[in-house]
mmCIF file of the N, C-alpha and C atoms, coordinates in Angstrom:
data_MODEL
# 
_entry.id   MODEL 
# 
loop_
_atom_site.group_PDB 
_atom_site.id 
_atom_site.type_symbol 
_atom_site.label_atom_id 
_atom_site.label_alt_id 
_atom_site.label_comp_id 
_atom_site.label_asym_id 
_atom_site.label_entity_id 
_atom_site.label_seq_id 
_atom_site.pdbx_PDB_ins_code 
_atom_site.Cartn_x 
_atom_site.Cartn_y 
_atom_site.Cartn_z 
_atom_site.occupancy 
_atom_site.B_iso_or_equiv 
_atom_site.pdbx_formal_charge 
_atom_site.auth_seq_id 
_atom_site.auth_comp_id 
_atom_site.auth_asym_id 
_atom_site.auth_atom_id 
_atom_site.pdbx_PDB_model_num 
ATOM 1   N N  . UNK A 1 1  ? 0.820   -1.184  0.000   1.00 0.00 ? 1  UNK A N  1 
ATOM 2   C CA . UNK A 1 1  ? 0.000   0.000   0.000   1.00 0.00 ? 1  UNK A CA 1 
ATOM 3   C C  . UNK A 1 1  ? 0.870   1.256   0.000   1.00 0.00 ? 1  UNK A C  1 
ATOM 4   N N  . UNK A 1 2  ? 1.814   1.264   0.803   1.00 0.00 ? 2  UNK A N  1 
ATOM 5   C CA . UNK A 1 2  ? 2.591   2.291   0.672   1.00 0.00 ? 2  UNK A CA 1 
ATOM 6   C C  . UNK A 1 2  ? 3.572   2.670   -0.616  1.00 0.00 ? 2  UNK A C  1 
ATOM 7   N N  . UNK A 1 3  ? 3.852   1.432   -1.657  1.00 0.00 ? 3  UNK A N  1 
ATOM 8   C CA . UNK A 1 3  ? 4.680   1.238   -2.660  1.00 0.00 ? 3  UNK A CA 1 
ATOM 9   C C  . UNK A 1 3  ? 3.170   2.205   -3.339  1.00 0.00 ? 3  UNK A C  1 
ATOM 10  N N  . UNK A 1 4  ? 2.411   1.910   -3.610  1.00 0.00 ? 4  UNK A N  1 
ATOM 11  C CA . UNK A 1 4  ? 1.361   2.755   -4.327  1.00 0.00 ? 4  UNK A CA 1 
ATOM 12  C C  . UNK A 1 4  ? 1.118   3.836   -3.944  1.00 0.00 ? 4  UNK A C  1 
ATOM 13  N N  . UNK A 1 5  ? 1.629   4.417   -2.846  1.00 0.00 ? 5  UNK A N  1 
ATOM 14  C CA . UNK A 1 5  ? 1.369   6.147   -2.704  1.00 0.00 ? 5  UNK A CA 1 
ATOM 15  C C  . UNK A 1 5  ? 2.314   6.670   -3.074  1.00 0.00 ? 5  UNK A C  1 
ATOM 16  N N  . UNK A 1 6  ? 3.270   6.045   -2.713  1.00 0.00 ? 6  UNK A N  1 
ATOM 17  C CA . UNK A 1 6  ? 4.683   6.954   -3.154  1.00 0.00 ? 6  UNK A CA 1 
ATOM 18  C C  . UNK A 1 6  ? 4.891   7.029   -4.782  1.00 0.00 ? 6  UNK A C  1 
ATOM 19  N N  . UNK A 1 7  ? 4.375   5.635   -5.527  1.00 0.00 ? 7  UNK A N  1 
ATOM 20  C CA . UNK A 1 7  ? 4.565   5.982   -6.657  1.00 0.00 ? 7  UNK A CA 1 
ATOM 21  C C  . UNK A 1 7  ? 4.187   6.693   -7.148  1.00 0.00 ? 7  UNK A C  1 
ATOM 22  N N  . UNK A 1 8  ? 2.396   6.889   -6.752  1.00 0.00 ? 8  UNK A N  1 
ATOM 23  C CA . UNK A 1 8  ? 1.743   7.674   -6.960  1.00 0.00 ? 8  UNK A CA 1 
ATOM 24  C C  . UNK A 1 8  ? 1.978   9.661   -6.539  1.00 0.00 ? 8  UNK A C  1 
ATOM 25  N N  . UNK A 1 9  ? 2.716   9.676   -5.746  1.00 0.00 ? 9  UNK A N  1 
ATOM 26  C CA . UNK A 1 9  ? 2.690   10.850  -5.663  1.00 0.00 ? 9  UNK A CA 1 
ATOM 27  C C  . UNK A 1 9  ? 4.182   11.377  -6.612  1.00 0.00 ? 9  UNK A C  1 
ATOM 28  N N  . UNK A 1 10 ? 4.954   10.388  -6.930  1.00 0.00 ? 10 UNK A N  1 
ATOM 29  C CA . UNK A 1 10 ? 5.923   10.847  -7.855  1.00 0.00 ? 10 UNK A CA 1 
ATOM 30  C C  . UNK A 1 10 ? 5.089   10.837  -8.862  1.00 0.00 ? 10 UNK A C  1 
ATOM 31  N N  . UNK A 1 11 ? 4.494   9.886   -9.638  1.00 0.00 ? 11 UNK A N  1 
ATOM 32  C CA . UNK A 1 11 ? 3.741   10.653  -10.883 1.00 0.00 ? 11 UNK A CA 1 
ATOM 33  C C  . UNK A 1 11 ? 3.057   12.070  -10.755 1.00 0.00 ? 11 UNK A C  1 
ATOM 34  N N  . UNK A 1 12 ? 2.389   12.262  -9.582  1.00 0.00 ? 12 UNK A N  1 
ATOM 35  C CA . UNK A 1 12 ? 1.556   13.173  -9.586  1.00 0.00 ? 12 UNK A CA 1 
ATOM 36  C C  . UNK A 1 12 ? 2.462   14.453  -9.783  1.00 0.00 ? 12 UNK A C  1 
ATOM 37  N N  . UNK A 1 13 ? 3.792   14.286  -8.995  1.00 0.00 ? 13 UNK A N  1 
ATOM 38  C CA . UNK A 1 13 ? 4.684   15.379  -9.034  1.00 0.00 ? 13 UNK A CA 1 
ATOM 39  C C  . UNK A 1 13 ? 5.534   15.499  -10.703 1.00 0.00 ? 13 UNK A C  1 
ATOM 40  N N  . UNK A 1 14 ? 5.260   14.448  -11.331 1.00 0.00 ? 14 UNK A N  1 
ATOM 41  C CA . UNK A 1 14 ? 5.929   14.374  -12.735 1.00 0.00 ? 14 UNK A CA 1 
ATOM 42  C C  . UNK A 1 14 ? 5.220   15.035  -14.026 1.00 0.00 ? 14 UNK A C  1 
ATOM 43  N N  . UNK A 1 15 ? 3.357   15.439  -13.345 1.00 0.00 ? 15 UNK A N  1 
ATOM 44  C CA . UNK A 1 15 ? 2.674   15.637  -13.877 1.00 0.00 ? 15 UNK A CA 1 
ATOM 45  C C  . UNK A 1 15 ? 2.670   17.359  -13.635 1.00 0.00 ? 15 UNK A C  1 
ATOM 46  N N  . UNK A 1 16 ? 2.479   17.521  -12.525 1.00 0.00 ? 16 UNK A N  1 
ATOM 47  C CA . UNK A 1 16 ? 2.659   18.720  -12.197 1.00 0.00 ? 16 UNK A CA 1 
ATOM 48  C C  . UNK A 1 16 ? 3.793   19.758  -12.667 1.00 0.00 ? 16 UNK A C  1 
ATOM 49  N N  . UNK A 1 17 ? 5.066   18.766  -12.839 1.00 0.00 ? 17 UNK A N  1 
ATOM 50  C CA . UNK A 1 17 ? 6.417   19.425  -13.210 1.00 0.00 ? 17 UNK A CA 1 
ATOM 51  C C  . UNK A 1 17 ? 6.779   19.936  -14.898 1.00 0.00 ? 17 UNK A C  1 
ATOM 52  N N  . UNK A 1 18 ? 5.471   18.921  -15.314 1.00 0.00 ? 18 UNK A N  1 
ATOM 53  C CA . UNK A 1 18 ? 5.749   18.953  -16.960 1.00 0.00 ? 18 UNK A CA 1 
ATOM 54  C C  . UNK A 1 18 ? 5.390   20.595  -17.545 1.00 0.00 ? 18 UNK A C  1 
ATOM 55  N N  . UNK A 1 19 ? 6.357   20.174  -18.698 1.00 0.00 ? 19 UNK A N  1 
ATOM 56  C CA . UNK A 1 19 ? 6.539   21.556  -19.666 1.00 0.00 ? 19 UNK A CA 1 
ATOM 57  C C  . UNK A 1 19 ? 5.137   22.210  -20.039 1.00 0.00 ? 19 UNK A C  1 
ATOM 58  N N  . UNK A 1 20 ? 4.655   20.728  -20.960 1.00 0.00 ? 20 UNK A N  1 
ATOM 59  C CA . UNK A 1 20 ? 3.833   20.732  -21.938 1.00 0.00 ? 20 UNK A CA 1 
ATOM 60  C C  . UNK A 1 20 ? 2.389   20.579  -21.016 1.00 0.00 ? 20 UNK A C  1 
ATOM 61  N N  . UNK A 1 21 ? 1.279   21.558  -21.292 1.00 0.00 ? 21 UNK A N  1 
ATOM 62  C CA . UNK A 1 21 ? 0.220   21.562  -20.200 1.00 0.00 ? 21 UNK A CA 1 
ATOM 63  C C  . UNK A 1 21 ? -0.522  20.476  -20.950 1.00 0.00 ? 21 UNK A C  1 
ATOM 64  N N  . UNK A 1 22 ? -0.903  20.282  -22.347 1.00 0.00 ? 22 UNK A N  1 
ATOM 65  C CA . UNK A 1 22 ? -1.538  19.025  -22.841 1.00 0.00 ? 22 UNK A CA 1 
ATOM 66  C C  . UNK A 1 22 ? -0.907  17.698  -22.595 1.00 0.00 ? 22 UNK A C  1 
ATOM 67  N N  . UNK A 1 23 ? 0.348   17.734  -22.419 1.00 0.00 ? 23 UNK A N  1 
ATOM 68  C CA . UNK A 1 23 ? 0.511   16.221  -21.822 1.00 0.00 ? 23 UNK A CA 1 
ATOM 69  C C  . UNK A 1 23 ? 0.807   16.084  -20.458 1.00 0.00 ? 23 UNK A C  1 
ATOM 70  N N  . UNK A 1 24 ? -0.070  16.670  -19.994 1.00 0.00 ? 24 UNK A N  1 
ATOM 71  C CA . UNK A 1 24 ? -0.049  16.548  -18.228 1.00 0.00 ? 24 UNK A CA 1 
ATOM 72  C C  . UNK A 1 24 ? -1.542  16.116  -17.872 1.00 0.00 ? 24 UNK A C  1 
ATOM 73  N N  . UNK A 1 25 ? -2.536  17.243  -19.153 1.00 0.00 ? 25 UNK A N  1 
ATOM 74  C CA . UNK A 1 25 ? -3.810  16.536  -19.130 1.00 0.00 ? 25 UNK A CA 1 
ATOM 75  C C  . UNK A 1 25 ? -4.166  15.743  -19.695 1.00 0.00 ? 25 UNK A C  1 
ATOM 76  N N  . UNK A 1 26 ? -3.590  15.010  -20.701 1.00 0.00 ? 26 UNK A N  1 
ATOM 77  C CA . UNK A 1 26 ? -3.618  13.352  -20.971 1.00 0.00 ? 26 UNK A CA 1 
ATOM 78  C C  . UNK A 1 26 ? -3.368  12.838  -20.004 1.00 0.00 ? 26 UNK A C  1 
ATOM 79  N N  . UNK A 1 27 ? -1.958  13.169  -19.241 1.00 0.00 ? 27 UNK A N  1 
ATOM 80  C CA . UNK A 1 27 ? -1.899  11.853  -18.298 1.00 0.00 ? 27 UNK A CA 1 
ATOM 81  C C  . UNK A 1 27 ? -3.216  11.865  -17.378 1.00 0.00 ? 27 UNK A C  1 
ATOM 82  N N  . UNK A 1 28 ? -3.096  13.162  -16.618 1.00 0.00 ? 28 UNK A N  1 
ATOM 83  C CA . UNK A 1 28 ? -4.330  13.244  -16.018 1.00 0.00 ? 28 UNK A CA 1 
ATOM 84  C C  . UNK A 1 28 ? -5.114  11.898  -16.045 1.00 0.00 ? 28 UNK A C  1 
ATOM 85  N N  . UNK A 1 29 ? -6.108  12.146  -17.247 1.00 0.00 ? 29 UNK A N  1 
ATOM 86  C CA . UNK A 1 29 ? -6.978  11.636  -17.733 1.00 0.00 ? 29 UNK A CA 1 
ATOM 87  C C  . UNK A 1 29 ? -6.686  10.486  -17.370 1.00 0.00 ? 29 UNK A C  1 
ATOM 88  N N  . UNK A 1 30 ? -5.410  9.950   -18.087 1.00 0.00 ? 30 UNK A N  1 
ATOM 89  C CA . UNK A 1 30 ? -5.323  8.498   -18.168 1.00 0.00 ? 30 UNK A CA 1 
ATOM 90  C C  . UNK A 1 30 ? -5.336  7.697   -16.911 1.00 0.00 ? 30 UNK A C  1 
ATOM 91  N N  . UNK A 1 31 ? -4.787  8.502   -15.602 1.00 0.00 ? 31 UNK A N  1 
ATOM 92  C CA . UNK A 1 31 ? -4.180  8.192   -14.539 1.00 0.00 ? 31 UNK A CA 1 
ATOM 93  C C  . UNK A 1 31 ? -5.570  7.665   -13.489 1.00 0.00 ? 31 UNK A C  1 
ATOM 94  N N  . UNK A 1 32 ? -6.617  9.081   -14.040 1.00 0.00 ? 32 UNK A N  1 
ATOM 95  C CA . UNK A 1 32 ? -7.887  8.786   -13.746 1.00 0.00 ? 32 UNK A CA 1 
ATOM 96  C C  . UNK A 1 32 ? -9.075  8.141   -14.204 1.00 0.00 ? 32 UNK A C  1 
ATOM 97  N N  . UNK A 1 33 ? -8.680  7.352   -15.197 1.00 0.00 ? 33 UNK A N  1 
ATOM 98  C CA . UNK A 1 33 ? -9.321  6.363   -15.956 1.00 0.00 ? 33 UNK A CA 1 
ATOM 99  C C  . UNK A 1 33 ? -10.252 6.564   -16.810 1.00 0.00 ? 33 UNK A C  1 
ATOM 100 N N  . UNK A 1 34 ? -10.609 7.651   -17.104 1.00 0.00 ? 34 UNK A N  1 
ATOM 101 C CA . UNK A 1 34 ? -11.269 8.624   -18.019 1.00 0.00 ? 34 UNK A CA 1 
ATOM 102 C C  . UNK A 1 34 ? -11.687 7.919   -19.491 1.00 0.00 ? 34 UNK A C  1 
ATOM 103 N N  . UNK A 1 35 ? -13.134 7.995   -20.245 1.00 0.00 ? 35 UNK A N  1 
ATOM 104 C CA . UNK A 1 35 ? -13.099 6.697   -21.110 1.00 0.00 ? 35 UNK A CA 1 
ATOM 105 C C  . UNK A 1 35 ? -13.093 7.980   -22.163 1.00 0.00 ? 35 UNK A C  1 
ATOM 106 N N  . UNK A 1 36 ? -12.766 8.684   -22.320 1.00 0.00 ? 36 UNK A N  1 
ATOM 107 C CA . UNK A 1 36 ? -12.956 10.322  -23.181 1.00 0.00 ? 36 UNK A CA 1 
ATOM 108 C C  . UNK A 1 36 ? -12.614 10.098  -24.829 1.00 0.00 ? 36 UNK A C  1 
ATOM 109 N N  . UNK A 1 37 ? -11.108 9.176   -24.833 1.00 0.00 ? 37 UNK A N  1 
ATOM 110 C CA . UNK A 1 37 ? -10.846 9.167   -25.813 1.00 0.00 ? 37 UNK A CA 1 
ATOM 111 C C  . UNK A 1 37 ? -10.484 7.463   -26.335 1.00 0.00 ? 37 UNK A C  1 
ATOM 112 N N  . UNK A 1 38 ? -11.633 7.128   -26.078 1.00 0.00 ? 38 UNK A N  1 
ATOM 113 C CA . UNK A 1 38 ? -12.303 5.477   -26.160 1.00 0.00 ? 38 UNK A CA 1 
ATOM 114 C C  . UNK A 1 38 ? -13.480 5.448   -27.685 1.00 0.00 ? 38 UNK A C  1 
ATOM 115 N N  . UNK A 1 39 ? -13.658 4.660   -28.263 1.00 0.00 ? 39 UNK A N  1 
ATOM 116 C CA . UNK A 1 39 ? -14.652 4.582   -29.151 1.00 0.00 ? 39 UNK A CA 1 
ATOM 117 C C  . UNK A 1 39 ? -15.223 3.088   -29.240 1.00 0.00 ? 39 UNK A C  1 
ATOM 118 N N  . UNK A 1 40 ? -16.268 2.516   -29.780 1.00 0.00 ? 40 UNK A N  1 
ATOM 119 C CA . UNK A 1 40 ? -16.706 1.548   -29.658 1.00 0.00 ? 40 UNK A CA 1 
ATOM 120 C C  . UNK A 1 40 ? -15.878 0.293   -30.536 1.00 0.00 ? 40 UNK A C  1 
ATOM 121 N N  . UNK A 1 41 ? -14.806 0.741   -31.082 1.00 0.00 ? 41 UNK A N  1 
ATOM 122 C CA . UNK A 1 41 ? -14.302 0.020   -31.731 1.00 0.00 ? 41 UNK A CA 1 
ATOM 123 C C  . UNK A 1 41 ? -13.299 -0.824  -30.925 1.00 0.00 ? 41 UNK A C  1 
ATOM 124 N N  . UNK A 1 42 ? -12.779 0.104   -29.852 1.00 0.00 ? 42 UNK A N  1 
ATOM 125 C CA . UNK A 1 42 ? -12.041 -0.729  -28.921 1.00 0.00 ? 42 UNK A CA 1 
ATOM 126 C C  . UNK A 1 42 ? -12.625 -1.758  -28.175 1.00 0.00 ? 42 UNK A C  1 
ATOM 127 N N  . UNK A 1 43 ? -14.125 -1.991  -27.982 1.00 0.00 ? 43 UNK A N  1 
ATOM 128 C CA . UNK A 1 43 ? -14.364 -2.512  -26.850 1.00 0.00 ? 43 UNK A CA 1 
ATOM 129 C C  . UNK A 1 43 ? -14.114 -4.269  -27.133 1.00 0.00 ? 43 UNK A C  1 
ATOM 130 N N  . UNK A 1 44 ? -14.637 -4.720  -28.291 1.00 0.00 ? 44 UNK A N  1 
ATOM 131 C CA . UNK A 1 44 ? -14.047 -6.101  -28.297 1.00 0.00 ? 44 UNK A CA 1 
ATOM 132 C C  . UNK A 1 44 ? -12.869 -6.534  -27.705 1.00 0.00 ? 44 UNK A C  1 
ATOM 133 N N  . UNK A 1 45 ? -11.186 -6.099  -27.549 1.00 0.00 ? 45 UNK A N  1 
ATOM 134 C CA . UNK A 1 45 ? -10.324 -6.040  -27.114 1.00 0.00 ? 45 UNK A CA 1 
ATOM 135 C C  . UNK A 1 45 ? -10.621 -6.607  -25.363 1.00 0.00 ? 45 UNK A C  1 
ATOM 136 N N  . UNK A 1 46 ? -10.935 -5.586  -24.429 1.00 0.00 ? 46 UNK A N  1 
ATOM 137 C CA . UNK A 1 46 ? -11.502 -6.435  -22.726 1.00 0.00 ? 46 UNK A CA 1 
ATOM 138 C C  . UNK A 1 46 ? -12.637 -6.996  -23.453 1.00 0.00 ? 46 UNK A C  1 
ATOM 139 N N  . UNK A 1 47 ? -13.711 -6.781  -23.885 1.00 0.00 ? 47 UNK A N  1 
ATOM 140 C CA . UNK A 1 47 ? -14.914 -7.783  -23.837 1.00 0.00 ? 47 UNK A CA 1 
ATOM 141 C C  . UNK A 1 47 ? -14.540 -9.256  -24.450 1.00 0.00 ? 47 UNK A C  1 
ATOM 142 N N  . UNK A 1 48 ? -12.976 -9.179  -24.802 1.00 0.00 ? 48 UNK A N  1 
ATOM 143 C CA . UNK A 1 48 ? -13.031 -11.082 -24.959 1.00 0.00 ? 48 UNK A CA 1 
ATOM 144 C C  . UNK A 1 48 ? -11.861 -11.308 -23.971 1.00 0.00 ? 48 UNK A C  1 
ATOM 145 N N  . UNK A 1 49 ? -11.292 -10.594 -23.511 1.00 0.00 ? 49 UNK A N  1 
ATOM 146 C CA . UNK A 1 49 ? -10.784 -10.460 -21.887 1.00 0.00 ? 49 UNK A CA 1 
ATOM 147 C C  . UNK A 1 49 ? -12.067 -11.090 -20.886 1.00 0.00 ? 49 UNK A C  1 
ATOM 148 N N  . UNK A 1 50 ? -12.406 -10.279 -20.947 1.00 0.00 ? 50 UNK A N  1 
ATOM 149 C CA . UNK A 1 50 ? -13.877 -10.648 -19.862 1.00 0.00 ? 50 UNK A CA 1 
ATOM 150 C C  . UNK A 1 50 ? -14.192 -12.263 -19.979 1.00 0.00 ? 50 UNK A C  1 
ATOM 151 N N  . UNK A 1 51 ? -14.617 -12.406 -21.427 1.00 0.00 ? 51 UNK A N  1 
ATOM 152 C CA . UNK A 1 51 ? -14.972 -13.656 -21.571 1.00 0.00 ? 51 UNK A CA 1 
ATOM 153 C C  . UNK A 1 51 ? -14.373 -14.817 -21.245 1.00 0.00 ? 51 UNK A C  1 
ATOM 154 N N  . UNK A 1 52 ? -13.460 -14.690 -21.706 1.00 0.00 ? 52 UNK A N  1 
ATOM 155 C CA . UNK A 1 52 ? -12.521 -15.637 -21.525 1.00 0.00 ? 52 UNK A CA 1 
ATOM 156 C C  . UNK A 1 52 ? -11.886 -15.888 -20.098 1.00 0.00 ? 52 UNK A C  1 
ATOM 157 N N  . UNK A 1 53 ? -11.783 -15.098 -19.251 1.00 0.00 ? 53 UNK A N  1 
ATOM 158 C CA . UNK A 1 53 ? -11.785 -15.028 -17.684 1.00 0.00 ? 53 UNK A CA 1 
ATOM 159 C C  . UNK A 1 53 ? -13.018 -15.371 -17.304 1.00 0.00 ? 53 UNK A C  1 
ATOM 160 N N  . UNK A 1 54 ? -14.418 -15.187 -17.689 1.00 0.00 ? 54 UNK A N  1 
ATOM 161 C CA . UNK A 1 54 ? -15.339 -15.891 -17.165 1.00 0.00 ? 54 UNK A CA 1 
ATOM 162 C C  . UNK A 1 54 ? -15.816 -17.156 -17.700 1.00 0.00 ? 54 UNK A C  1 
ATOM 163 N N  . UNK A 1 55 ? -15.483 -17.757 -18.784 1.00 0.00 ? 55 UNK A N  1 
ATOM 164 C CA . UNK A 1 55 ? -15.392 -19.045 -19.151 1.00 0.00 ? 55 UNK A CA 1 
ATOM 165 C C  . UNK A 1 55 ? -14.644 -19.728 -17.934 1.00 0.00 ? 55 UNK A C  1 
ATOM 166 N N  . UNK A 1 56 ? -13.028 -19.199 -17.771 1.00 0.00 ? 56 UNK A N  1 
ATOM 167 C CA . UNK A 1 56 ? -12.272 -20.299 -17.357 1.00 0.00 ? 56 UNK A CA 1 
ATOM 168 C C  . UNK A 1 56 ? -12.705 -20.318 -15.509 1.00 0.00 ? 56 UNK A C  1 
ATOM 169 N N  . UNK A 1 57 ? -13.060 -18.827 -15.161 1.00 0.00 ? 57 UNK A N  1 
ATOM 170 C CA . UNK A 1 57 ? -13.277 -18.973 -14.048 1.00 0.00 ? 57 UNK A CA 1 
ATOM 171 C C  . UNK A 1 57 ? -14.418 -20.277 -13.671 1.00 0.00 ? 57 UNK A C  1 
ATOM 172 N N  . UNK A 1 58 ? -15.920 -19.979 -14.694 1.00 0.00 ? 58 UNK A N  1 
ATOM 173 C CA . UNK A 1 58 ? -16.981 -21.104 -14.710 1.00 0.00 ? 58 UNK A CA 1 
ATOM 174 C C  . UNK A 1 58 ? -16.199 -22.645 -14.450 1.00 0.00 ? 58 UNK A C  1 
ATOM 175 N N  . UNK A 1 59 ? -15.139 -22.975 -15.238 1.00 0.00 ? 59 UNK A N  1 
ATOM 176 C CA . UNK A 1 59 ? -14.512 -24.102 -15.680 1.00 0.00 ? 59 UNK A CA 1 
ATOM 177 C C  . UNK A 1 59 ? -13.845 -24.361 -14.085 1.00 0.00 ? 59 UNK A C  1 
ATOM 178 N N  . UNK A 1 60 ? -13.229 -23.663 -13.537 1.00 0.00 ? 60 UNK A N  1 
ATOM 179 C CA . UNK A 1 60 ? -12.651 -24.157 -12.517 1.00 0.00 ? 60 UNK A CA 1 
ATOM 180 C C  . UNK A 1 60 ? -13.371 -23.617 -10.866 1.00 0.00 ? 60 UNK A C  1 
ATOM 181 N N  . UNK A 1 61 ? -14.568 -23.642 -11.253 1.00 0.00 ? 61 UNK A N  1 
ATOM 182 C CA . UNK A 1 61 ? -15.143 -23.073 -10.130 1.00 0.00 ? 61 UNK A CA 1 
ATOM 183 C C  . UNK A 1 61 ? -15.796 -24.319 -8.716  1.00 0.00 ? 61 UNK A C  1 
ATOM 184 N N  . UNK A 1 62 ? -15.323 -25.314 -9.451  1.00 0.00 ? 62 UNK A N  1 
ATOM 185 C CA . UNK A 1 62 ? -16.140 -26.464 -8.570  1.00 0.00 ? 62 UNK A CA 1 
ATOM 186 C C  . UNK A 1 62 ? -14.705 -26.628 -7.935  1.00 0.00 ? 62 UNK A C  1 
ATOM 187 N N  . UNK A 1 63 ? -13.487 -26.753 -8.403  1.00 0.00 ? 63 UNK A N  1 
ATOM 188 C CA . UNK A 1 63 ? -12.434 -27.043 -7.384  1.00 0.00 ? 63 UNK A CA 1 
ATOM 189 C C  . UNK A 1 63 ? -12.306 -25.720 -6.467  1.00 0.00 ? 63 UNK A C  1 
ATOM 190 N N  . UNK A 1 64 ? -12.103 -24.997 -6.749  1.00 0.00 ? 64 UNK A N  1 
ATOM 191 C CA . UNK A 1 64 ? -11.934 -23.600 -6.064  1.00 0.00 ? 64 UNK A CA 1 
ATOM 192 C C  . UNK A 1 64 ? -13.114 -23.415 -4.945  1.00 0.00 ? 64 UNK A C  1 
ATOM 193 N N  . UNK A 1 65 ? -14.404 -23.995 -4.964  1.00 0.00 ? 65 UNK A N  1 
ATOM 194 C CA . UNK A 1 65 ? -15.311 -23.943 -3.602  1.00 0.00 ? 65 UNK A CA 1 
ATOM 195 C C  . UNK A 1 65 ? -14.913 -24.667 -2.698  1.00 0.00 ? 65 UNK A C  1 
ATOM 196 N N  . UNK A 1 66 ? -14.500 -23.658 -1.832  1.00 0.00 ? 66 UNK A N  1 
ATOM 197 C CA . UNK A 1 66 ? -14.126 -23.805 -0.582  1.00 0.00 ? 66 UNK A CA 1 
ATOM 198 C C  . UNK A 1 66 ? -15.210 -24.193 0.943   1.00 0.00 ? 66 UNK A C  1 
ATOM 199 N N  . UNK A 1 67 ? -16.929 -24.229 0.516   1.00 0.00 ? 67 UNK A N  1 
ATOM 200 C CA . UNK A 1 67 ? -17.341 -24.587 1.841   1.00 0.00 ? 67 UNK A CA 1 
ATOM 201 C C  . UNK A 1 67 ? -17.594 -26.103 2.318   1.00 0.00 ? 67 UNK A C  1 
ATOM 202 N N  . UNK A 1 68 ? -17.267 -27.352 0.910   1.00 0.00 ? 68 UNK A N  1 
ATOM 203 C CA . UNK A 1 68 ? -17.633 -28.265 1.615   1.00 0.00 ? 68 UNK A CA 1 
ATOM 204 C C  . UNK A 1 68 ? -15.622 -28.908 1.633   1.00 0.00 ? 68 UNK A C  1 
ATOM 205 N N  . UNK A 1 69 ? -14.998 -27.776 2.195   1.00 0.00 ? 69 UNK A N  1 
ATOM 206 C CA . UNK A 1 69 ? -13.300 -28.265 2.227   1.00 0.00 ? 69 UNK A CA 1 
ATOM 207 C C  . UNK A 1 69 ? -13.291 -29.199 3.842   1.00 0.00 ? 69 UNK A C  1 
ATOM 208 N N  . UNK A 1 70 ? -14.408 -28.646 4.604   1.00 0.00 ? 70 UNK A N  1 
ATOM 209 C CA . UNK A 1 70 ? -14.615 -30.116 5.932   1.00 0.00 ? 70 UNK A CA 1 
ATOM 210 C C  . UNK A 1 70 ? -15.571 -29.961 6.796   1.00 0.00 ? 70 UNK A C  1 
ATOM 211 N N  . UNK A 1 71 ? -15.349 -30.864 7.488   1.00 0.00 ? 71 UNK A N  1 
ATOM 212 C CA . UNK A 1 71 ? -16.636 -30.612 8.446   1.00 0.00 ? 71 UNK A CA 1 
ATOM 213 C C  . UNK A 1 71 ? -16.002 -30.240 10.092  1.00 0.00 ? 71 UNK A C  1 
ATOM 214 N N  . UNK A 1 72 ? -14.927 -29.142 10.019  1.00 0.00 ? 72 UNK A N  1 
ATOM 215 C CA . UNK A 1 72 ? -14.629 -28.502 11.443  1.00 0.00 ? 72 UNK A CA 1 
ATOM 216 C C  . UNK A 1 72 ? -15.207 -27.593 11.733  1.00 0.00 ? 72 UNK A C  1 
ATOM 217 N N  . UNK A 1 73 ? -15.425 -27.335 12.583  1.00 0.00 ? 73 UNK A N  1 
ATOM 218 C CA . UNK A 1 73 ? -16.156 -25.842 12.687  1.00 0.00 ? 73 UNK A CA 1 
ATOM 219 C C  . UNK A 1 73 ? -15.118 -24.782 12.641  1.00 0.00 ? 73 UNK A C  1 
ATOM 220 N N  . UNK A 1 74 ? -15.362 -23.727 12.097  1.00 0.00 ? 74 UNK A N  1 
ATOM 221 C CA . UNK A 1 74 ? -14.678 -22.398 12.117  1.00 0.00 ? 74 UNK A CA 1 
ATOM 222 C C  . UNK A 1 74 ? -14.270 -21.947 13.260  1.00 0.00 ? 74 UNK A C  1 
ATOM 223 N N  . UNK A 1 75 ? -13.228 -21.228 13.725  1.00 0.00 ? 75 UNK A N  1 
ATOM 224 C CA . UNK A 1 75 ? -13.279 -20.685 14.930  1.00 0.00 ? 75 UNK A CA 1 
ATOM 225 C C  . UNK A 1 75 ? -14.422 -19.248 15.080  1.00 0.00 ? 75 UNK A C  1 
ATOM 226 N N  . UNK A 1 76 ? -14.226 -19.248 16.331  1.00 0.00 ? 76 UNK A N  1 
ATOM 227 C CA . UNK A 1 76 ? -15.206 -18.028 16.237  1.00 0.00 ? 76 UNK A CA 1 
ATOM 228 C C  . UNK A 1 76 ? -14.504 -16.802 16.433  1.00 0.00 ? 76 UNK A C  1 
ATOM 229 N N  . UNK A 1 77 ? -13.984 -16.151 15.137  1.00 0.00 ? 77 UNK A N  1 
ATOM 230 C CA . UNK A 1 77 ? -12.918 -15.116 15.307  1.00 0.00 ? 77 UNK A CA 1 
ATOM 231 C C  . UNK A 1 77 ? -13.771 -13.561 14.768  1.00 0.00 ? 77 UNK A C  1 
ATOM 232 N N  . UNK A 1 78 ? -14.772 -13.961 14.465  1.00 0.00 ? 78 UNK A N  1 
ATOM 233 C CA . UNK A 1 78 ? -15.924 -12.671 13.672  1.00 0.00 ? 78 UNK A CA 1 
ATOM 234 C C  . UNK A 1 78 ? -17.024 -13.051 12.859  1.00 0.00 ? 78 UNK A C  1 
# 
C-alpha cells in the first residue's frame, strides 16, 4: 500500500512538473481512468478479456469452492 502512494505521488509530481500543459492533461486523464478518448471500436479487445476469464473462471469453479473443504467448525474469530 505504501509502494502505491509513493509511486503515486511521484507521478503526480511528474505531472505537475511537466513543460507541456496538454501532456499533463492526458496523463491526467489516463491516470484517472477517463473513457474520453475510447470509441466503440475498442471494446471487443476487454470484452473477450472478460470472456474468456469468465469461461475459465466457470470451468474451474467447482475445485476452487471452498465450503464443503470439511466438516470442522470455524473458529469463532468474527
Amino acid at each position: 500500500m505504501a509502494t502505491a502512494e509513493v509511486l503515486s505521488a511521484i507521478a503526480g509530481y511528474l505531472v505537475i512538473t511537466s513543460d507541456d500543459p496538454r501532456e499533463a492533461e492526458s496523463a491526467m486523464r489516463w491516470m484517472l481512468g477517463g473513457f474520453g478518448g475510447t470509441t466503440w471500436g475498442l471494446v471487443p479487445i476487454p470484452g473477450a478479456a472478460v470472456l474468456l476469464g469468465t469461461v475459465t473462471l466457470l470451468g474451474v469453479s467447482r475445485p476452487l469452492n471452498l465450503l464443503p473443504a470439511g466438516r470442522r467448525r470455524p473458529p469463532p474469530w468474527g
